[in-house]
NUDRENVO-457989 format. One line per field, with one value per residue (C-alpha): residue number from 0; x, y, z. Coordinates in Angstrom, 1 decimal, always signed. Last residue first. Layout:
seq = c(NUM:...)
X = c(X:...)
Y = c(Y:...)
Z = c(Z:...)
END
This chain:
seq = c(182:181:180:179:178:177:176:175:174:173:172:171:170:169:168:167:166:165:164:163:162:161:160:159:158:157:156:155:154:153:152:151:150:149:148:147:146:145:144:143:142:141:140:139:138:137:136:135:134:133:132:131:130:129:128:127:126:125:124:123:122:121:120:119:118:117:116:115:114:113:112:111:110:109:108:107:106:105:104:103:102:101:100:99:98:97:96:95:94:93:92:91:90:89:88:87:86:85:84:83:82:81:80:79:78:77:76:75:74:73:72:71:70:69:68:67:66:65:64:63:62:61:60:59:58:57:56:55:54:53:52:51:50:49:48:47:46:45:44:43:42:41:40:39:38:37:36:35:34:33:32:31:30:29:28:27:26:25:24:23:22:21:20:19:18:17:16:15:14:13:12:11:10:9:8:7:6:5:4:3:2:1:0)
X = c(-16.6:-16.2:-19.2:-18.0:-19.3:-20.7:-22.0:-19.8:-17.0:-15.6:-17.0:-16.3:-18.6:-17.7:-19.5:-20.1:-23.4:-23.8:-24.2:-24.1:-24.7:-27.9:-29.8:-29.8:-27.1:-26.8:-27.7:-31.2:-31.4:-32.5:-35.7:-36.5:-36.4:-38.2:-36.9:-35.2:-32.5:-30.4:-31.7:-31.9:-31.7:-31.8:-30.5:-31.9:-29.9:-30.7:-30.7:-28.1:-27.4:-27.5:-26.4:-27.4:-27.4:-26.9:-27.9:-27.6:-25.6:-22.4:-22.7:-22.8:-22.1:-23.4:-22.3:-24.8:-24.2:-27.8:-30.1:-34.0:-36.3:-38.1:-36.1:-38.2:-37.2:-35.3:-36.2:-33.9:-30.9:-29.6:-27.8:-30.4:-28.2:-26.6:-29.2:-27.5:-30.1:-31.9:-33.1:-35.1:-35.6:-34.1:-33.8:-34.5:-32.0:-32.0:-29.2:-30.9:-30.3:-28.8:-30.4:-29.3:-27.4:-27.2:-24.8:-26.7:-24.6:-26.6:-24.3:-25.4:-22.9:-22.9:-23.5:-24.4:-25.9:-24.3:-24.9:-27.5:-28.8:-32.2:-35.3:-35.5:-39.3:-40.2:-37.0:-35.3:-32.4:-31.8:-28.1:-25.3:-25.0:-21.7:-19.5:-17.2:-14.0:-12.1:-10.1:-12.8:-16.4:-18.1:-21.5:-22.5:-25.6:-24.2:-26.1:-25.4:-24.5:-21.1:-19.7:-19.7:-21.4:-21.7:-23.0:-21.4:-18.1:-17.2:-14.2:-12.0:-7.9:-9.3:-10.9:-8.0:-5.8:-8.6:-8.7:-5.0:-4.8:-7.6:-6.0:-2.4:-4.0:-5.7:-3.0:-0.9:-2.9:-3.1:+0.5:+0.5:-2.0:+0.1:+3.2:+1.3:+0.8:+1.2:+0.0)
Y = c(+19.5:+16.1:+14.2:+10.5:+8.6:+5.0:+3.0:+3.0:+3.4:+6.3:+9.3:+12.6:+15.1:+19.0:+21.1:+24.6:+23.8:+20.4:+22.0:+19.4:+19.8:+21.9:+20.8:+17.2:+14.8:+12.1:+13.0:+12.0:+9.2:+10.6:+11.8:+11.5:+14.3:+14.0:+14.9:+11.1:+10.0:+8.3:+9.0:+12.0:+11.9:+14.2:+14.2:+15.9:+17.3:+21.1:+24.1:+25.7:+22.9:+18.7:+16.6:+16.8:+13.1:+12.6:+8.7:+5.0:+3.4:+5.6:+7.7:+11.0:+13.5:+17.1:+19.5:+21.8:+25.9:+26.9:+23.9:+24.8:+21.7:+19.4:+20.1:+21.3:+19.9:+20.6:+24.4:+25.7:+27.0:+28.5:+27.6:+25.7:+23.2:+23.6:+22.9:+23.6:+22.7:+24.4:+23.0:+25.1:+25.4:+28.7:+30.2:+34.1:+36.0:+39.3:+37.8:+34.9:+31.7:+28.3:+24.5:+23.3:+23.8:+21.1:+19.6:+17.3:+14.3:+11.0:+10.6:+13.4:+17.0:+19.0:+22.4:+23.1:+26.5:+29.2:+31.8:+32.1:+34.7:+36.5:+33.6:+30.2:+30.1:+33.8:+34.3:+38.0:+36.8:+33.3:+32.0:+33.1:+31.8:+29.5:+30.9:+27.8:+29.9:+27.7:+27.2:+28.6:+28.2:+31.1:+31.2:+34.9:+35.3:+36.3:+36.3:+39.5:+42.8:+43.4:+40.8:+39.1:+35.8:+32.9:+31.8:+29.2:+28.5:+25.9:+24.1:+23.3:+21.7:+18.0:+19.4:+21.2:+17.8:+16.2:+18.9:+19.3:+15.7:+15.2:+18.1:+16.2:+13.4:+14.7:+16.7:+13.5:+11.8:+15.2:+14.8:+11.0:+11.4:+14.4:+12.5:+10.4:+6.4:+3.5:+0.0)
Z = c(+58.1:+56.1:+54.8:+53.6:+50.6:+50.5:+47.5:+44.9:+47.3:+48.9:+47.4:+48.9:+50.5:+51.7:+54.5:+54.5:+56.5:+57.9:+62.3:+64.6:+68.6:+68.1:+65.5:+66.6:+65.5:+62.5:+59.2:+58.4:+55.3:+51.9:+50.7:+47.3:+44.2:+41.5:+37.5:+37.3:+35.1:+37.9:+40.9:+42.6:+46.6:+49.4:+52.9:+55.6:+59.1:+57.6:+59.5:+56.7:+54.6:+55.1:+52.1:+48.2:+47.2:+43.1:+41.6:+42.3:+39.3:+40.0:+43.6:+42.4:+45.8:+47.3:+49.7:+51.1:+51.9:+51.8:+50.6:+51.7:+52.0:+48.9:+46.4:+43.2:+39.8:+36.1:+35.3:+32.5:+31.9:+28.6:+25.4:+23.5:+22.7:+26.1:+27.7:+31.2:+33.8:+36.9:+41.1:+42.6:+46.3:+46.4:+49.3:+49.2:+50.4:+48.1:+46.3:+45.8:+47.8:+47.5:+46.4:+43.3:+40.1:+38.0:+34.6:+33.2:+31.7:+32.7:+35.4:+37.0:+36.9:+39.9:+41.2:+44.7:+46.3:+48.6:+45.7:+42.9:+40.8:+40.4:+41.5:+40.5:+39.6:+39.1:+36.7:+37.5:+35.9:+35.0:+35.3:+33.0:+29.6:+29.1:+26.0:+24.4:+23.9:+27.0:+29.6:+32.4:+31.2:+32.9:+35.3:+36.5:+37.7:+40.9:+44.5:+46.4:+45.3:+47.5:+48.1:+44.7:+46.5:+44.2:+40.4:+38.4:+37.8:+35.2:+34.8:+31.9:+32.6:+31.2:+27.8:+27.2:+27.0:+25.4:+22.8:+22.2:+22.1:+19.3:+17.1:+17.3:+16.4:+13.5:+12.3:+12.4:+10.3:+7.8:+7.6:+7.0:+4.3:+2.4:+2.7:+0.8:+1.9:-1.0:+0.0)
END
């Protein structure tokens, strides 16, 4: 078989194109939302590492309120990226829970929690689905399984309201099945 220089060039293009995308695809995060200090809740959400715009967060929506600070974002293992739980700049909690649609390039309404999460910590346990844990006040757990738009209730953190506070907490995943709060 004959190969051109001009094949093996445009080989080596490609693979040097698909690195340079994986590799930038590893060093991108997203930032959504949080406390400017001065306003309140941002709207704010950027794509660090990257020319791919992200639109910022619905303003002056009825349903999930004018920004977002103290809330959780996390991607499901079906591949939607979330933002739960927080407040507005003006205070009000937010029980909503919003979606990148990227196709369509904004977020939209995905479900309602069922209490207040200011300052939670959330975790994707593979097969099972997304736990948001404790908040502000909050010794509740609450689970989204896998594809669903509902949320469940999730086991009660252990402690009383006053002897354990789960606000400004952090989560990490330990097995498939278990993940440890820390804070």
């Amino acid at each position: 078989a004959v190969v051109s220089t001009q094949s093996i060039a445009t080989m080596s293009f490609l693979s040097l194109l698909l690195l340079v995308s994986s590799s930038l695809a590893q060093e991108t995060a997203l930032l959504t939302g949080g406390f400017n200090g001065y306003e309140g809740g941002r709207e704010g959400c950027e794509l660090l590492n990257s020319a791919c715009p992200v639109p910022s967060f619905p303003a002056n929506a009825p349903e999930t309120g004018t920004g977002r600070e103290d809330h959780i974002t996390a991607i499901t293992e079906d591949g939607l990226i979330l933002s739960c739980g927080g407040e507005s700049g003006d205070g009000t909690d937010h029980l909503s829970c919003i979606y990148l649609d990227v196709a369509a390039g904004a977020w939209l309404q995905h479900s309602t929690l069922n209490a207040a999460r200011l300052k939670a910590t959330s975790v994707v346990l593979p097969g099972i689905g997304l736990f948001i844990i404790g908040g502000f006040m909050e010794l509740s757990t609450e689970l989204l399984l896998v594809g669903a738009t509902e949320w469940e209730m999730g086991p009660t953190l252990p402690g009383t309201m006053e002897t354990v506070s789960y606000y400004g907490i952090c989560s990490v995943m330990l097995t498939h099945t278990e993940f440890m709060v820390i804070g």
